[in-house]
C-alpha positions as a Python dict, from the first residue, in 0.01 Angstrom:
ca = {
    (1, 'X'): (0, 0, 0),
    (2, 'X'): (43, 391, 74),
    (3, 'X'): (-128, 633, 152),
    (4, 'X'): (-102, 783, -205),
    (5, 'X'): (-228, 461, -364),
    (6, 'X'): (-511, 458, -75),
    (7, 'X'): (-627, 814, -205),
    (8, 'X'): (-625, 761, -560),
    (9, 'X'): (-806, 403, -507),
    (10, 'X'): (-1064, 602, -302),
    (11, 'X'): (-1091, 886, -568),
    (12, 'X'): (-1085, 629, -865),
    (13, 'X'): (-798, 692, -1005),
    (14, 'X'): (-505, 486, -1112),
    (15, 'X'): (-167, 494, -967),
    (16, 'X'): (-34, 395, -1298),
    (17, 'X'): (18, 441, -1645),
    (18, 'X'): (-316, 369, -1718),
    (19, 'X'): (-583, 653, -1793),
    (20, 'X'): (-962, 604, -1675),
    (21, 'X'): (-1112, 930, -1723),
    (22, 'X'): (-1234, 1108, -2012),
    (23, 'X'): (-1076, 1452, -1909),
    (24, 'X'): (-795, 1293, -1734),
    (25, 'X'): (-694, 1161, -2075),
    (26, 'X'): (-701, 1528, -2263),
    (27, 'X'): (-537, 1657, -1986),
    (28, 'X'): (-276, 1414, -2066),
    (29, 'X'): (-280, 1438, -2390),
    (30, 'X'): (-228, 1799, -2438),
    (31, 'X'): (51, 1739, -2254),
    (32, 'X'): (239, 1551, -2489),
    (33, 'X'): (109, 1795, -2732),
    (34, 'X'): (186, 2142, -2656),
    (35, 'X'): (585, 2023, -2692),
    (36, 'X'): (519, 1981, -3076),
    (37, 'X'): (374, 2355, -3077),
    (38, 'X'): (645, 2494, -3314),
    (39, 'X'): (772, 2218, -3453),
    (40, 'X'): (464, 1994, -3574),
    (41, 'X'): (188, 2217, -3507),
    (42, 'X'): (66, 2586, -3400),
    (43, 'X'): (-2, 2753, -3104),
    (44, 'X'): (-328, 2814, -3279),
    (45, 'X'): (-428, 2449, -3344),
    (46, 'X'): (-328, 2370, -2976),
    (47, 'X'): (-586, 2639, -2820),
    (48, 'X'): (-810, 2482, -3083),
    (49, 'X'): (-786, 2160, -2867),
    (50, 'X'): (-790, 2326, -2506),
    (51, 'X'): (-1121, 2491, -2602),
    (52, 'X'): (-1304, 2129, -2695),
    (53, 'X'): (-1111, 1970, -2346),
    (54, 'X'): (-1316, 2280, -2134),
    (55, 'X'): (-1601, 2232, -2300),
    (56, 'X'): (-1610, 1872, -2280),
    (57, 'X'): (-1533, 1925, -1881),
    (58, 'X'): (-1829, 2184, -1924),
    (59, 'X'): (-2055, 1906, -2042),
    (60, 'X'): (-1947, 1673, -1776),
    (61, 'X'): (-2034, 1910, -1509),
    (62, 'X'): (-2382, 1996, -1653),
    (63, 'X'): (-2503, 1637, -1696),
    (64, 'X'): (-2354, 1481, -1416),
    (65, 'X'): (-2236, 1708, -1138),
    (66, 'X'): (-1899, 1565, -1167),
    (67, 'X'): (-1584, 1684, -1279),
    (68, 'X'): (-1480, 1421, -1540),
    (69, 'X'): (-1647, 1077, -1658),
    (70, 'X'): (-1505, 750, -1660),
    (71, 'X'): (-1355, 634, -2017),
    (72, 'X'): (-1603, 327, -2040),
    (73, 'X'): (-1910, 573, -1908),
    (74, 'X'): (-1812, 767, -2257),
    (75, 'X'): (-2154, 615, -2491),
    (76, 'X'): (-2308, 732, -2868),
    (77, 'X'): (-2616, 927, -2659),
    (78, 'X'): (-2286, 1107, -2433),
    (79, 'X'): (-2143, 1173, -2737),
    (80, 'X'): (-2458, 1324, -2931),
    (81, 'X'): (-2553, 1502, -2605),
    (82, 'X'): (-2238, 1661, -2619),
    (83, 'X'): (-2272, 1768, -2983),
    (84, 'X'): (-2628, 1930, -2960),
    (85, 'X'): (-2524, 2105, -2652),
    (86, 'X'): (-2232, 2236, -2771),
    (87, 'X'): (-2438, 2376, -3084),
    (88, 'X'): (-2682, 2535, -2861),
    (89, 'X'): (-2459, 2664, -2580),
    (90, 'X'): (-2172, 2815, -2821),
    (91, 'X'): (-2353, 2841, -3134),
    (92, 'X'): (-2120, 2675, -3358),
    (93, 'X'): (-2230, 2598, -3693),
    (94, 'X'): (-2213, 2235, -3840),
    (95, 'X'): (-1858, 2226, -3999),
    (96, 'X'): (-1704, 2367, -3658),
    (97, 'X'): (-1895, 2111, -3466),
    (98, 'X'): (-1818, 1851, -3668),
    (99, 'X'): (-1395, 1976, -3633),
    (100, 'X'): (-1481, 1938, -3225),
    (101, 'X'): (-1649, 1586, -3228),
    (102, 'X'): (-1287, 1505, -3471),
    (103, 'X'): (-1062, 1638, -3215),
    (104, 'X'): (-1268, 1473, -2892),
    (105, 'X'): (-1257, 1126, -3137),
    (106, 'X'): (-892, 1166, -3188),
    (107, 'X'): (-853, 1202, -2775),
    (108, 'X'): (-1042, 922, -2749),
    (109, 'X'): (-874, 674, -2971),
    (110, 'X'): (-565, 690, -2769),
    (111, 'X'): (-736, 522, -2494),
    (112, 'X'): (-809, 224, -2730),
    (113, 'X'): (-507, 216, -2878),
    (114, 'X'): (-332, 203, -2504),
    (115, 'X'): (-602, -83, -2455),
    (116, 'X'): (-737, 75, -2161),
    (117, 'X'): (-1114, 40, -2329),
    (118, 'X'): (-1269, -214, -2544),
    (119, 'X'): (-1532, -31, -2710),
    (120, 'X'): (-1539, 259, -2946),
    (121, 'X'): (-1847, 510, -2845),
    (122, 'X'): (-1716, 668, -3174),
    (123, 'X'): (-1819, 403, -3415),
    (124, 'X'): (-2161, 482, -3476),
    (125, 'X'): (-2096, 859, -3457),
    (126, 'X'): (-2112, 992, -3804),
    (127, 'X'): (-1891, 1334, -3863),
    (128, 'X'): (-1983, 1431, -4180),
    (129, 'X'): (-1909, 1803, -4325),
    (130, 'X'): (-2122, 2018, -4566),
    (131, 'X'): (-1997, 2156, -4868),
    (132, 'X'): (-1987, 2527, -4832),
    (133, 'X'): (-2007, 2775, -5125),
    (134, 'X'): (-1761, 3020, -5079),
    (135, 'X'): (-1832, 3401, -5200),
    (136, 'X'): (-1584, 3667, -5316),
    (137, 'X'): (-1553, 3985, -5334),
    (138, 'X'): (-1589, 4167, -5643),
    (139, 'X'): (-1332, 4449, -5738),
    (140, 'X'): (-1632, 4760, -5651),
    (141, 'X'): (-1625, 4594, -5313),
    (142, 'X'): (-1295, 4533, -5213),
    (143, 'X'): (-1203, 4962, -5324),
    (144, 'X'): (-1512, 5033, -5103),
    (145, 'X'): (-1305, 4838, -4792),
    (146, 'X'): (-979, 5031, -4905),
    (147, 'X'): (-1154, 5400, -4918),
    (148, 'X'): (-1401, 5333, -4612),
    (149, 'X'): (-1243, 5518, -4297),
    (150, 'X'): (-1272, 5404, -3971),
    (151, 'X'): (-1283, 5567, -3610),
    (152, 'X'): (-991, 5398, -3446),
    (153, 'X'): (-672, 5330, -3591),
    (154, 'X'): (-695, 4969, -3465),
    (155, 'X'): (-970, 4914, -3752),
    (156, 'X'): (-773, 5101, -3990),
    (157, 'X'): (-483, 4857, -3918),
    (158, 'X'): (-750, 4531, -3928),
    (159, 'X'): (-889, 4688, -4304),
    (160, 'X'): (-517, 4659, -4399),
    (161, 'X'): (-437, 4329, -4266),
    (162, 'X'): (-763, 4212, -4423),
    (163, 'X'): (-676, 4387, -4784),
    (164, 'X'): (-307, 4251, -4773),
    (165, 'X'): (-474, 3911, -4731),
    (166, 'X'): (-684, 3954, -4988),
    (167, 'X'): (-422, 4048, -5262),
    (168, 'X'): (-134, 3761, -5136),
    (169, 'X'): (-417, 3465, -5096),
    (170, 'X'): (-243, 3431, -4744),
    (171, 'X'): (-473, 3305, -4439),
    (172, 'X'): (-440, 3557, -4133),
    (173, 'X'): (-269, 3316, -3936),
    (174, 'X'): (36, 3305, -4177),
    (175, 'X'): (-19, 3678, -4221),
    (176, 'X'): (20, 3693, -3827),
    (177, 'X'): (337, 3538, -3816),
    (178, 'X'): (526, 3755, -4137),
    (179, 'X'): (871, 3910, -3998),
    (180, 'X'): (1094, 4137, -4186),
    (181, 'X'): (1321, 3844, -4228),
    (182, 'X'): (1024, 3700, -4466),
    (183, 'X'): (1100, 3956, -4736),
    (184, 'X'): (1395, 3848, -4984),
    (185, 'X'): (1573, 4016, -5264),
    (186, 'X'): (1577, 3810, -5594),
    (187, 'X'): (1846, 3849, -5849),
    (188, 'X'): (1656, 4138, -6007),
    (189, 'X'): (1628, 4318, -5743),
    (190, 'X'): (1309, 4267, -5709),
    (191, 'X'): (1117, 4243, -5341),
    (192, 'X'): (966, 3890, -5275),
    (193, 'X'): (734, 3767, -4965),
    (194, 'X'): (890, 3446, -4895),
    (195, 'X'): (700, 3192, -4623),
    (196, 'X'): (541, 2898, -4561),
    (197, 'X'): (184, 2815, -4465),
    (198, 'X'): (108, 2755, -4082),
    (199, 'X'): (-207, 2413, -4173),
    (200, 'X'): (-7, 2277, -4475),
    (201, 'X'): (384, 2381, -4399),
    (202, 'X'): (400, 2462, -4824),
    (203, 'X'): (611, 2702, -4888),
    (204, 'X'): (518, 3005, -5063),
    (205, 'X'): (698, 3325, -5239),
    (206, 'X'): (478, 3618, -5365),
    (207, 'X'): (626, 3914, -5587),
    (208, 'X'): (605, 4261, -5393),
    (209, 'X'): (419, 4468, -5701),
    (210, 'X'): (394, 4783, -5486),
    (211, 'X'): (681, 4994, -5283),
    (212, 'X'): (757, 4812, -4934),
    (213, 'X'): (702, 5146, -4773),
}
């Protein structure tokens, strides 16, 4: 016995291994996680995470007064009361809501596969996603973007951004990350935009059909 041990018993906490809170676990988790950002994953995809763990700690708060919940206190009506306020506090729309309850699932699941609960609050959650018609822009509307002038020069360099995506296909997240080093000469002579996407990690190459200038 120590004094250490004697705090944690009287807090609740483990002096192990072992995880017994919800936000304990994330905490934990994200930990492990944000070494794979550049290697297996984005800095994007880990803020992604971070925002469900504060929200989560958010909901805690609200319903209980506490700052985290114990793993086997985590039930379906938590879980859908979590989900509904998280629509109505951040407005989210279905799809993103349904991405949220995903990530919290996958935080969860480690604490059954580490055995440290029996039950899954998850199993009669269903997370399904709507199919969502997207719409494109026609060619009148895309040279109204390009001639439209802005204020600020910040805009005028977001309607640029937002036009190159539109002509390579590439997400703004890739976009974000282009270098010089990303444009390559082929045997022709000829400028290509050679990189690779951040979600899928497939490469792509694009022909430069206008001056780099």
């Amino acid at each position: 016995v120590t004094i250490e041990k004697l705090k944690l018993a009287l807090q609740g906490k483990s002096h192990n291994n072992d995880c017994r809170y919800f936000v304990q676990l994330f905490d934990r988790w994200l930990e492990e996680y944000q070494k794979q950002v550049g290697i297996s994953t984005s800095q994007r995809t880990y803020q992604k995470y971070v925002v469900v763990r504060d929200r989560l700690q958010a909901y805690i708060k609200k319903t209980t007064s506490l700052d985290d919940i114990l793993l086997t206190d985590v039930t379906p009506m938590f879980l859908n009361g979590f989900d509904t306020d998280n629509r109505l506090e951040n407005e989210v729309a279905h799809n993103h809501a349904m991405k949220q309850m995903q990530k919290l699932r996958t935080i969860y699941k480690t604490a059954i596969d580490n055995g440290w609960v029996q039950k899954n609050p998850f199993a009669s959650i269903k997370i399904r996603f709507e199919d969502v018609e997207r719409e494109f822009l026609t060619k009148e509307e895309l040279a109204r973007i390009m001639q439209k002038e802005f204020p600020t020069e910040r805009m005028e360099h977001i309607r640029d951004v937002f036009i190159f995506c539109c002509f390579t296909g590439l997400a703004h997240c890739d976009v974000f990350t282009l270098t010089p080093e990303n444009i390559v000469i082929d045997d022709n002579g000829q400028p290509w935009i050679k990189t690779s996407r951040q979600k899928t990690s497939v490469s792509v190459k694009l022909p430069h059909t206008v001056p780099l200038s």
